[in-house]
C-alpha positions as CSV (number, residue, x, y, z in Angstrom):
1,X,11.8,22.7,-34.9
2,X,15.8,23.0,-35.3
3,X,17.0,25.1,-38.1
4,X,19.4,23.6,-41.0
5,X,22.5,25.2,-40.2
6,X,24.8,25.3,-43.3
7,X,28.9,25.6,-42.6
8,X,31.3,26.6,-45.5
9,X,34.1,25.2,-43.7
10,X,35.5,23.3,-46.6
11,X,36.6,26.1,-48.6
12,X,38.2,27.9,-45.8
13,X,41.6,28.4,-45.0
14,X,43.6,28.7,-42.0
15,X,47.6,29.4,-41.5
16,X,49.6,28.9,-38.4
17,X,52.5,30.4,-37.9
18,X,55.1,28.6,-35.4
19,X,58.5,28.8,-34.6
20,X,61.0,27.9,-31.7
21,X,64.6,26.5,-32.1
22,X,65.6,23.6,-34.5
23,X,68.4,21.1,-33.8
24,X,69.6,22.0,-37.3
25,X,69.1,24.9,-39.1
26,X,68.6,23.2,-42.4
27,X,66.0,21.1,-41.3
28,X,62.5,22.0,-39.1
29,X,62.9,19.4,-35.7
30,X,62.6,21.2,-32.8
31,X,64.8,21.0,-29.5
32,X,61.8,22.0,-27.1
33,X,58.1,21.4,-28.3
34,X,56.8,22.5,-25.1
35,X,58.6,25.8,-26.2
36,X,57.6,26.2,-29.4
37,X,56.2,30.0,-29.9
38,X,53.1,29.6,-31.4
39,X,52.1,33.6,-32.7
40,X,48.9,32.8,-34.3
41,X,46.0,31.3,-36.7
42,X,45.3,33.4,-39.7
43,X,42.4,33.0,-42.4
44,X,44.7,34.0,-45.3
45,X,48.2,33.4,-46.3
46,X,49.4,37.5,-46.4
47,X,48.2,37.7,-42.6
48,X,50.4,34.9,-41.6
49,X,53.1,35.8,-43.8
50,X,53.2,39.4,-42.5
51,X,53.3,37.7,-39.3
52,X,56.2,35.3,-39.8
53,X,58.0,38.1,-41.6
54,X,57.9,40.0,-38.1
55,X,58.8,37.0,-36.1
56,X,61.3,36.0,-38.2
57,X,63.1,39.1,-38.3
58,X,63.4,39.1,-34.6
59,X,65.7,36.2,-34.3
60,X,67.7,36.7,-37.8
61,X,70.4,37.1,-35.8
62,X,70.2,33.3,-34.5
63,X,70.6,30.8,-36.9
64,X,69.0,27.8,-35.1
65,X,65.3,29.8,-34.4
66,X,62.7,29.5,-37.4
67,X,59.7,30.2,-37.7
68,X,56.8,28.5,-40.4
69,X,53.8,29.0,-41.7
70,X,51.5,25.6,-41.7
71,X,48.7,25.6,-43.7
72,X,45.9,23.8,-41.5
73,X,43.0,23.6,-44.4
């Protein structure tokens, strides 16, 4: 006999934080998506912001690298 397995996937969410260099720093196109720097998939919103805070200050000194946090779910 197979066990009912239940998933609470619908309430759960996920955050990617991404970032590589933009063709404009206004907008969010990137020059290189093979290059994109991809740091990590986080289950809350402060994990991936702490994360895109560190990233983000690393290149604050180069106007055309961003980094962003996607929400996924």
């Amino acid at each position: 006999m197979v066990e009912e397995r239940q998933f609470d996937q619908e309430h759960q969410a996920l955050f990617l934080v991404m970032g590589g260099e933009v063709r404009d720093p206004r907008g969010s196109e990137f020059v290189d998506l093979a290059k994109i720097d991809v740091r990590g998939i986080f289950p809350s919103y402060d994990e991936a912001f702490n994360v895109w805070r560190g990233a983000a200050q690393e290149t604050v000194d180069n106007a055309f690298i961003k980094y962003m946090i996607v929400r996924l779910r």
